[in-house]
Legacy VTK file of the C-alpha trace (Angstrom):
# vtk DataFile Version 3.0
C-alpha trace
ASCII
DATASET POLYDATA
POINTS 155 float
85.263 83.427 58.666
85.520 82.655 54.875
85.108 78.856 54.550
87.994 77.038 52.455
86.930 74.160 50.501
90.698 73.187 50.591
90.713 73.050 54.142
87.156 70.885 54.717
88.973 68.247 52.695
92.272 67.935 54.294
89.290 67.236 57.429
87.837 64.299 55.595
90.996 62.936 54.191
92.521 63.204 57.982
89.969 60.706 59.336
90.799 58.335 56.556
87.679 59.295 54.002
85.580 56.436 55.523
81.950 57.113 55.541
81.468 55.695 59.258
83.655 58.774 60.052
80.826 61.535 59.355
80.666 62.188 62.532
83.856 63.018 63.520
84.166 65.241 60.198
81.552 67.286 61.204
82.647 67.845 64.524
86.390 68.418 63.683
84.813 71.180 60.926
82.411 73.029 63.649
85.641 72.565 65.731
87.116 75.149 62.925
84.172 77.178 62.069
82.056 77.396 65.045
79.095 75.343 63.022
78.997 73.758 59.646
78.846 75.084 56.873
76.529 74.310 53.817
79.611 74.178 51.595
81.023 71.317 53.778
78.202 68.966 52.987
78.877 69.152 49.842
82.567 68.604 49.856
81.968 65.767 52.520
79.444 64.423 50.529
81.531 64.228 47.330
84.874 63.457 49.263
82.969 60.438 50.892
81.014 58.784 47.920
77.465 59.588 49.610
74.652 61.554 49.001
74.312 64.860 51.106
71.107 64.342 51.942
72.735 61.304 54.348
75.066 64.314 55.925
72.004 66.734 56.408
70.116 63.851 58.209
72.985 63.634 60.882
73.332 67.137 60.939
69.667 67.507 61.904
69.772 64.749 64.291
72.366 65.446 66.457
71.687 68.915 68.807
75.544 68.991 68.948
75.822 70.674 65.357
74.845 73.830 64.042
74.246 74.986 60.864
74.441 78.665 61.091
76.880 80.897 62.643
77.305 80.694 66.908
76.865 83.344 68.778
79.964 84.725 71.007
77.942 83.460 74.362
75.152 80.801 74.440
72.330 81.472 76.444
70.284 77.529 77.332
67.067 78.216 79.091
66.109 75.079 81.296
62.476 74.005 80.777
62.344 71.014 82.858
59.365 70.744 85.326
61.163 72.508 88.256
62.558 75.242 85.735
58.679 75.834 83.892
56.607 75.639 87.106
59.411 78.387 88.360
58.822 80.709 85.646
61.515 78.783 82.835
59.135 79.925 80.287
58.543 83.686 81.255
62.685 83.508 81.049
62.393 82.201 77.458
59.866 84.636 76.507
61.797 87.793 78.399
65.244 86.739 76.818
63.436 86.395 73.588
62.212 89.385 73.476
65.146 91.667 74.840
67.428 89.810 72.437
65.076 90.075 68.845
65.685 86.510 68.568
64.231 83.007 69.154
65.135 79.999 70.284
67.938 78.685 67.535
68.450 81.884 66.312
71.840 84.227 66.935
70.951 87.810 67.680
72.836 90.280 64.661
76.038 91.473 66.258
76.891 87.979 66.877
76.638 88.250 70.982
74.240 85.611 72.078
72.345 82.315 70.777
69.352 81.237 72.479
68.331 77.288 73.235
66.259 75.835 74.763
66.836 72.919 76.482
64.714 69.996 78.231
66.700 69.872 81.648
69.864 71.387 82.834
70.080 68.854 85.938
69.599 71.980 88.657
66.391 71.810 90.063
66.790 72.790 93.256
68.190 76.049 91.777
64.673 76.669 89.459
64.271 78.395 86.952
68.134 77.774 85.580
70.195 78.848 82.552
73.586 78.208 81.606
75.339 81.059 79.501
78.544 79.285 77.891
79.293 76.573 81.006
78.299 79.066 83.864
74.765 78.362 85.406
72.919 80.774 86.869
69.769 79.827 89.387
67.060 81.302 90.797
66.820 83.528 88.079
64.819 86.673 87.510
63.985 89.418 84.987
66.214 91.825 86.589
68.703 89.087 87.396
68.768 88.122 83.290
69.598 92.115 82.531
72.489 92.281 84.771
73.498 89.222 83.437
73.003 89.894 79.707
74.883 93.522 80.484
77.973 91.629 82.068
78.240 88.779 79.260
77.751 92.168 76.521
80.704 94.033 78.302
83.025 90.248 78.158
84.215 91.584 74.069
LINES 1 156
155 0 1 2 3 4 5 6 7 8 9 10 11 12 13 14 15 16 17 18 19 20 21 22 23 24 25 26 27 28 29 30 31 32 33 34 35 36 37 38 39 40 41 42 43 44 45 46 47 48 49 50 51 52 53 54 55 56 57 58 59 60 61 62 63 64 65 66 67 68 69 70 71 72 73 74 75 76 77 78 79 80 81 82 83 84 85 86 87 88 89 90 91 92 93 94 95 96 97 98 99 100 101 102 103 104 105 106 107 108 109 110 111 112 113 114 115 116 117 118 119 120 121 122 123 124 125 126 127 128 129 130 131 132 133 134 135 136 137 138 139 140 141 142 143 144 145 146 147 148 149 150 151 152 153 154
């Protein structure tokens, strides 16, 4: 999606052009885009009298925003204590190496980002991962390749 500088401003002008809005900006313009764009700082940065270097920091801070395209499905790969002791990290590794990506990365046809994350709140379902808002427990290898196959056929 080609970003349009024209349309990133009528997104800061909407929330009033305040700079305590930032937040909302940014999440209104992943809203559109799927993350945020490096040309949005910019414009946000200009539109709001700040430096960008004050929009980068809350874009690094906050896990919520991205700043490189999404993948179609997210893949989160629990690593809290249940989820590592169970094998969380030999998911992380195996999904990392059948997709040719790491963690915060978006394999190249766009399919599937990888996270990980510190706990998904399952534990009596170790090792966990959540793909989109579906979790899946007691995973396995061959569990994660019939689930990677199903998620591939969802175009």
């Amino acid at each position: 999606m080609k970003v349009k500088i024209q349309d990133i401003e009528k997104i800061v002008k909407k929330h009033g052009g305040e700079k305590g809005a930032v937040i909302p900006i940014l999440q209104d313009i992943q809203g559109s885009y799927g993350y945020v764009p490096r040309e949005a700082v910019k414009v946000i940065a200009r539109e709001l009298s700040i430096f960008p270097v004050v929009v980068y920091g809350i874009l690094t801070f906050y896990t919520q925003f991205y700043l490189t395209p999404r993948g179609k499905h997210t893949i989160k790969v629990c690593q809290g204590t249940a989820c590592y002791v169970m094998g969380g990290k030999e998911i992380l590794d195996h999904l990392s190496k059948a997709l040719e990506i790491t963690e915060g990365e978006t394999t190249a046809d766009g399919m599937f980002s990888l996270e990980r994350v510190a706990c998904l709140g399952c534990c009596g379902m170790a090792p966990v991962i959540m793909i989109d808002k579906d979790f899946h427990g007691k995973c396995t290898i061959q569990k994660l390749k019939t689930l990677i196959e199903e998620y591939r056929a969802k175009k």
